[in-house]
N, C-alpha and C positions, 0 to 999 in steps of 0.2 A: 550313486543311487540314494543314500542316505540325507545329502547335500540337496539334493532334490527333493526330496518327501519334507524336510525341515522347509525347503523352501516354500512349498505347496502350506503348510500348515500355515507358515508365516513365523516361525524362531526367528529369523532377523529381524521382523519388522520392528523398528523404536517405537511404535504407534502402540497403544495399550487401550482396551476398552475400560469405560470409567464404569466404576461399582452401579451396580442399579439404584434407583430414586425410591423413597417410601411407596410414592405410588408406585411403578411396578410391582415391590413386593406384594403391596396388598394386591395387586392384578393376579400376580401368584395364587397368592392365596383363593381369590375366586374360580380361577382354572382349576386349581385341585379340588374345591367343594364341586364343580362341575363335573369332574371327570369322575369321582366319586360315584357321584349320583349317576350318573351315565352307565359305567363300568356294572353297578348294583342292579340296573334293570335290566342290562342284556344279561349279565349272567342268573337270574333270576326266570327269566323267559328261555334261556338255554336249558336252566335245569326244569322247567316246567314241560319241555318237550323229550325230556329222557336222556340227554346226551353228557351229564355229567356222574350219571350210576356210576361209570366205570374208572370216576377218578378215584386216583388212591388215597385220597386226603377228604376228610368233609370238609360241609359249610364253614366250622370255624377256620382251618387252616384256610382255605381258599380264601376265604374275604381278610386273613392276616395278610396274605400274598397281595389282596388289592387295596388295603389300606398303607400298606409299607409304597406301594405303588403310586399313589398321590401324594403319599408323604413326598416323594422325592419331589414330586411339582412344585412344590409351597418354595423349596430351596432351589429351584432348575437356574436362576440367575443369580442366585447368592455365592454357589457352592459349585461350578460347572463343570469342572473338573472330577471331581470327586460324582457327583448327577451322571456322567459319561460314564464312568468305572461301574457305578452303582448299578446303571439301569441296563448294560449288558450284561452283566452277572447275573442280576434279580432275571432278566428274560430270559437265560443260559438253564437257570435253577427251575423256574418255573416251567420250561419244558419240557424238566427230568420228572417232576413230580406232579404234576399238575398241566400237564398239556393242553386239554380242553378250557380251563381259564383262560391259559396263555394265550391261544389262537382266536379268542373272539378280535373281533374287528376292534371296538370300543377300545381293548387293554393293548391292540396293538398300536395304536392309533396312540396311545399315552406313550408306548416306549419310544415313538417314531420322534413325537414332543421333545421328550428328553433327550434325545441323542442329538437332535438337532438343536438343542437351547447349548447345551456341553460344547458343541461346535461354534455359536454363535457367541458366545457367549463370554468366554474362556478367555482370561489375561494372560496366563502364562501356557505359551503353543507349544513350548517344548514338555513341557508336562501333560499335556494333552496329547499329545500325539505318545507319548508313552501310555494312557491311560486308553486310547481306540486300540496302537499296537495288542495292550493286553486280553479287549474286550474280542478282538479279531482270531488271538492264537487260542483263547478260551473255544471260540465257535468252529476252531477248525479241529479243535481237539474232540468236541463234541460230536461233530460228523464223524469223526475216525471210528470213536466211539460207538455213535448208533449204529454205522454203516459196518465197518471192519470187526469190530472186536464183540460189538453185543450181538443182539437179536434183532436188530431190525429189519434186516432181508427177512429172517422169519415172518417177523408181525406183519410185511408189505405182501408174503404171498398169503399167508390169511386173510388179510384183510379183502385181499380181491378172490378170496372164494374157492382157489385153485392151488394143487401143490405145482403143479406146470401150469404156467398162466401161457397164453399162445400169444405167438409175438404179430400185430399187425399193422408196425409200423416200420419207420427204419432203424428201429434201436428196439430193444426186448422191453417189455413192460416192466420188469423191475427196476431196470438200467434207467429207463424215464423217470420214473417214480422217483430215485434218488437225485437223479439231477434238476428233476423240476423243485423240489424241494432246496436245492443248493441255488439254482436258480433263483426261488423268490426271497432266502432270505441275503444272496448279494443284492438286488437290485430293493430291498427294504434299506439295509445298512450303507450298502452306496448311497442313493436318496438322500437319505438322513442326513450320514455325512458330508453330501457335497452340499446342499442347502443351507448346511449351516455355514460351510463357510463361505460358500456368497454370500450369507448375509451379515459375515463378519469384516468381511472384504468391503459388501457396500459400506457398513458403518465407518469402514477405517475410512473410506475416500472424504463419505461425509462431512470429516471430521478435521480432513484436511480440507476439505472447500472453505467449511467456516473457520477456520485456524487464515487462512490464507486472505478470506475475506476479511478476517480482524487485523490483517497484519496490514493488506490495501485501503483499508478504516482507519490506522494510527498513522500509515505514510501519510493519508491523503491530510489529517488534521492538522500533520507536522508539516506539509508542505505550506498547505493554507497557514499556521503560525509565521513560520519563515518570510509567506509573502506579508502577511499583515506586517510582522519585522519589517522588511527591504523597503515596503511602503511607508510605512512612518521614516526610517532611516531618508527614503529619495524627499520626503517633505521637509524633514528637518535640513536637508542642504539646501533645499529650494530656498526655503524661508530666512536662511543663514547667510546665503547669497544678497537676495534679494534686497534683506536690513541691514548688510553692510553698505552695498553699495553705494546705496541713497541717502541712506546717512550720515556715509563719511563725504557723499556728495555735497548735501546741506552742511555739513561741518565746516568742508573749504569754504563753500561759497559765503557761509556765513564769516570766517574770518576773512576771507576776501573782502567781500562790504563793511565790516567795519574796520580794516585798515585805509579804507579809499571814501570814506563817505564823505569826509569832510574836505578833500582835495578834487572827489572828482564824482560827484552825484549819482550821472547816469551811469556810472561802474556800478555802483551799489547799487542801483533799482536793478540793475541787468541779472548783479549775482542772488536780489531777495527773488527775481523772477526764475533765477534757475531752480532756486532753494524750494519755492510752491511747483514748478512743473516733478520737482524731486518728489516730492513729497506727495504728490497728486497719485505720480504714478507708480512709486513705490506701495502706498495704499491699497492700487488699484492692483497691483498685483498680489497681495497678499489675499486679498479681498478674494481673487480667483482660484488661489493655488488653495487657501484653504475650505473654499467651497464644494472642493471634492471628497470633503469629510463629512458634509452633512445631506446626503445623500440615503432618503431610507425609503425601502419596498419602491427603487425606482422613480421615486418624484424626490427633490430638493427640498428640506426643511428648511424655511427660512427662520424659524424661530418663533411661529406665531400657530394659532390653532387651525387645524384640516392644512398646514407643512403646505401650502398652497408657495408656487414660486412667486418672485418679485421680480420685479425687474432690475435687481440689483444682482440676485442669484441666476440668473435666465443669460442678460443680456452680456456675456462674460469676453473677453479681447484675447484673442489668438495668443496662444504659447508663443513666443519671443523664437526667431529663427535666424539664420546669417543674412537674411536680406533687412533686420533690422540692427544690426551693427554700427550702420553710421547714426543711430539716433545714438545708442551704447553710447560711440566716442564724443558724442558732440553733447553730451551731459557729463562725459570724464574728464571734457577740457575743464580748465579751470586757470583764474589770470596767473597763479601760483605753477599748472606747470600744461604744458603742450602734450594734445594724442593726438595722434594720430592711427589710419587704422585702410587694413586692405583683406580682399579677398583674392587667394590666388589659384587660378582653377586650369585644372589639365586641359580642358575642352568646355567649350561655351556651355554655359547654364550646369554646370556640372555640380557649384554649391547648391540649386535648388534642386537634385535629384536623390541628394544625401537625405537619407532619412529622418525624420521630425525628430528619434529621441538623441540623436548623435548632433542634430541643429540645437538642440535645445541644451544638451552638454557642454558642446563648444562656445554657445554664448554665455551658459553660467560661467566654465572656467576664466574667460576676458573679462566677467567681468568682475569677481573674484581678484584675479591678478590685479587690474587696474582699480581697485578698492585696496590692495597693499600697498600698494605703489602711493595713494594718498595716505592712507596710515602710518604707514613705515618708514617711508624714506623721502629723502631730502632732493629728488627729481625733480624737475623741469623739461625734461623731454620723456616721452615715453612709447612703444609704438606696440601695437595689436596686430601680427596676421596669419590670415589662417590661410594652409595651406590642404587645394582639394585638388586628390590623387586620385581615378579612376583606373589609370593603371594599375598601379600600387594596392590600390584596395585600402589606402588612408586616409586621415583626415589630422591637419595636424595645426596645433595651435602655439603661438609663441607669442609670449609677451614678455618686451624687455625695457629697461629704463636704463636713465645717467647718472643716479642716486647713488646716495651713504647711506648707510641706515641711521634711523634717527633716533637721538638717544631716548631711553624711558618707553619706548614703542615695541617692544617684542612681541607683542600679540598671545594669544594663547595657542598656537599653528592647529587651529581647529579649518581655517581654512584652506590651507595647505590638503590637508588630513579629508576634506571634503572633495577636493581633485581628485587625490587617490583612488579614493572609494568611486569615485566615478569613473574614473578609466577604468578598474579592477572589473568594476560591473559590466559593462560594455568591451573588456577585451583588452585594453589597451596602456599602455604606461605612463609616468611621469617622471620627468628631470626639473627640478630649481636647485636653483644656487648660485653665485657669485658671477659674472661673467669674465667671462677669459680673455686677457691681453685689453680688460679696461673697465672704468667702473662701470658700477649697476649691479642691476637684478638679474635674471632671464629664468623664465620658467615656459617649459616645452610640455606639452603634452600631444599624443599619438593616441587616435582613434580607429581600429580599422570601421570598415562599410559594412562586413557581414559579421562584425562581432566575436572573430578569431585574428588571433593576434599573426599579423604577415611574415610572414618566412624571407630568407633573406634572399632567394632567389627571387622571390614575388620585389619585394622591396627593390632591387637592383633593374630588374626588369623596369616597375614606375619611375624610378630615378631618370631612363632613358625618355620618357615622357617630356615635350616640352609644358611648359607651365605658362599662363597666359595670368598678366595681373589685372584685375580690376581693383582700381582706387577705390577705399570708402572713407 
């Protein structure tokens, strides 16, 4: 039972209402000069019609009674607790001595305020709820009081005129008299009290909405941080890609031509022509990947005034996919070392059904690889292929060469480190290193299709898949 009524008040809730605002107090303050002045004119017009003769206190106690009375209002959210204690006591007192004040509408109307601000209001419920317990056993002691032990059956049959008053209902007229009066002041103090604490209850929810919506407010910033993160991270591999490849393209080919210029002409025009289509298209794609940075209120800033597009920002060449691979290899050949390159697919047309950012991974990491392979190592042969599982639910990339590694070449493994992060992103893993039972390189990388990494029953199952090769 106890566990219960703690519960109703809210003792366990962690939720605490926060102290009141300057303004409310001064709002305080204008309810108590209101009620003041309220209070003053009914009882003023009560006593102008005869019915306070028979209080036992005059004018100056009675208005001590209603100035001590709005005092409490000034502190109802300051002090709530204490406001609850206070304002059933002061209404308990004022009944004994002063009952015709007590009972106007106006002073009742003030105690109803405060008993409902004390409920509303109140940071600590287990203090409060001892502070209503006390104002409760006060009023039940008082009934005892009037009804049991004083005179008030007396004063209830004088008042109605009669030492035997005639009973003409289903309970004796006394008997009514007493309970209609217990009647109205539960269902005054019930009121009160339950009011308040719905509207301590709504304030709590409140409080969690906005509590909840600041926490939905900081994920959603941090998310959006994260992606701005992940976006510059997917551009700076693009663009890491991209400057390697073509430039260590242009690199060979430019030592290429000038090892062969003077013995064999058109070698050299062949490899300054691969060195410009490098270089063209290396441009061209930087040109594109970082035009998705300037991109503002929905139109392309090309850098000039009213961000009007050009046709430089506009007319932009498809993201790179496995049906451009053979252009890949036949820019990686070089007279220095052979590529070769294939797609191998479970079922027809299955590399073009792989999705664009898993096409577009698989062709950075070949080219990547084959960008080490000219930097690093001392190869002549090299070979690119990727393999598409539909069964399987993979996609999988292998590049391997016949190289040593070349000395003063170690690279900073920023490219390495760029695969990673791409498999990690999309699901999937990475193996480089030395190849086994001969030389070279070989580096593997595993993509799944829906971007969860395949389970080994899945994997065995696509294994059983036959695989059909197309040449590129």
């Amino acid at each position: 039972m106890i566990r219960a009524v703690e519960s109703w008040f809210g003792v366990d809730e962690r939720w605490e209402r926060p102290a009141p605002g300057p303004g409310e107090l001064r709002a305080d303050l204008r309810w108590a000069l209101v009620a003041l002045v309220t209070i003053t004119i009914s009882q003023e017009l009560t006593r102008s019609l005869g019915l306070l003769e028979d209080e036992r206190y005059g004018p100056v106690w009675q208005y001590a009674g209603v100035v001590t009375l709005c005092a409490l209002i000034v502190v109802r959210r300051r002090l709530p607790v204490f406001v609850t204690l206070a304002a059933g006591t002061h209404m308990i007192l004022m009944s004994l001595v002063m009952p015709m004040t007590m009972s106007q509408l106006t002073t009742q109307m003030a105690y109803f305020l405060l008993i409902f601000s004390g409920m509303a209001w109140a940071r600590n419920r287990r203090a409060l709820a001892g502070a209503v317990a006390v104002v409760l056993v006060l009023l039940v002691l008082l009934f005892a009081w009037t009804y049991a032990l004083g005179s008030g059956i007396e004063d209830i049959r004088r008042n109605l005129g009669e030492s035997d008053v005639e009973q003409v209902g289903p309970l004796p007229t006394v008997l009514a008299v007493v309970l209609f009066s217990i009647l109205g002041n539960t269902i005054f103090f019930g009121f009160a009290i339950g009011l308040g604490q719905v509207a301590w209850r709504g304030a709590m929810r409140n409080a969690q909405v906005e509590e909840q919506a600041d926490t939905i407010r900081a994920q959603t910033e941090r998310l959006t941080d994260q992606a701005v993160v992940a976006e510059r991270l997917r551009i700076a591999r693009e663009l890491h890609d991209v400057v390697a490849h073509h430039v260590s393209v242009m690199g060979v080919q430019a030592a290429a031509a000038r090892r062969v210029m003077e013995r064999d002409p058109q070698a050299a025009r062949d490899s300054l022509s691969a060195i410009e289509r490098a270089a063209r298209d290396g441009v061209a794609q930087m040109r594109d990947l970082l035009g998705t940075l300037r991109v503002t209120d929905g139109r392309e800033d090309a850098g000039h005034e009213g961000g009007e597009p050009t046709p430089e920002t506009t007319d932009r060449a498809p993201q790179p996919t496995l049906a451009t691979l053979p252009q890949l290899v036949e820019q990686a050949t070089t007279p220095l070392c052979e590529v070769t390159g294939q797609v191998v697919e479970s079922a027809p047309g299955a590399a073009g059904r792989v999705p664009p950012p898993l096409q577009l991974s698989a062709y950075r990491i070949v080219q990547e690889a084959l960008a080490n392979v000219r930097r690093h190592s001392t190869a002549r042969h090299a070979r690119a292929t990727v393999r598409v599982d539909e069964g399987a639910g993979t996609v999988e990339v292998e590049v391997v060469d016949d190289g040593s590694p070349r000395v003063g070449t170690s690279g900073t493994g920023l490219g390495l480190q760029g695969m990673r992060e791409r498999a990690a992103y999309l699901g999937g893993g990475v193996e480089a290193g030395p190849r086994s039972g001969g030389p070279g390189w070989r580096v593997r990388v595993w993509l799944p299709l829906d971007g969860h990494r395949p389970t080994a029953r899945t994997a065995a199952v696509g294994a059983t898949h036959s695989l059909r090769r197309t040449p590129s």
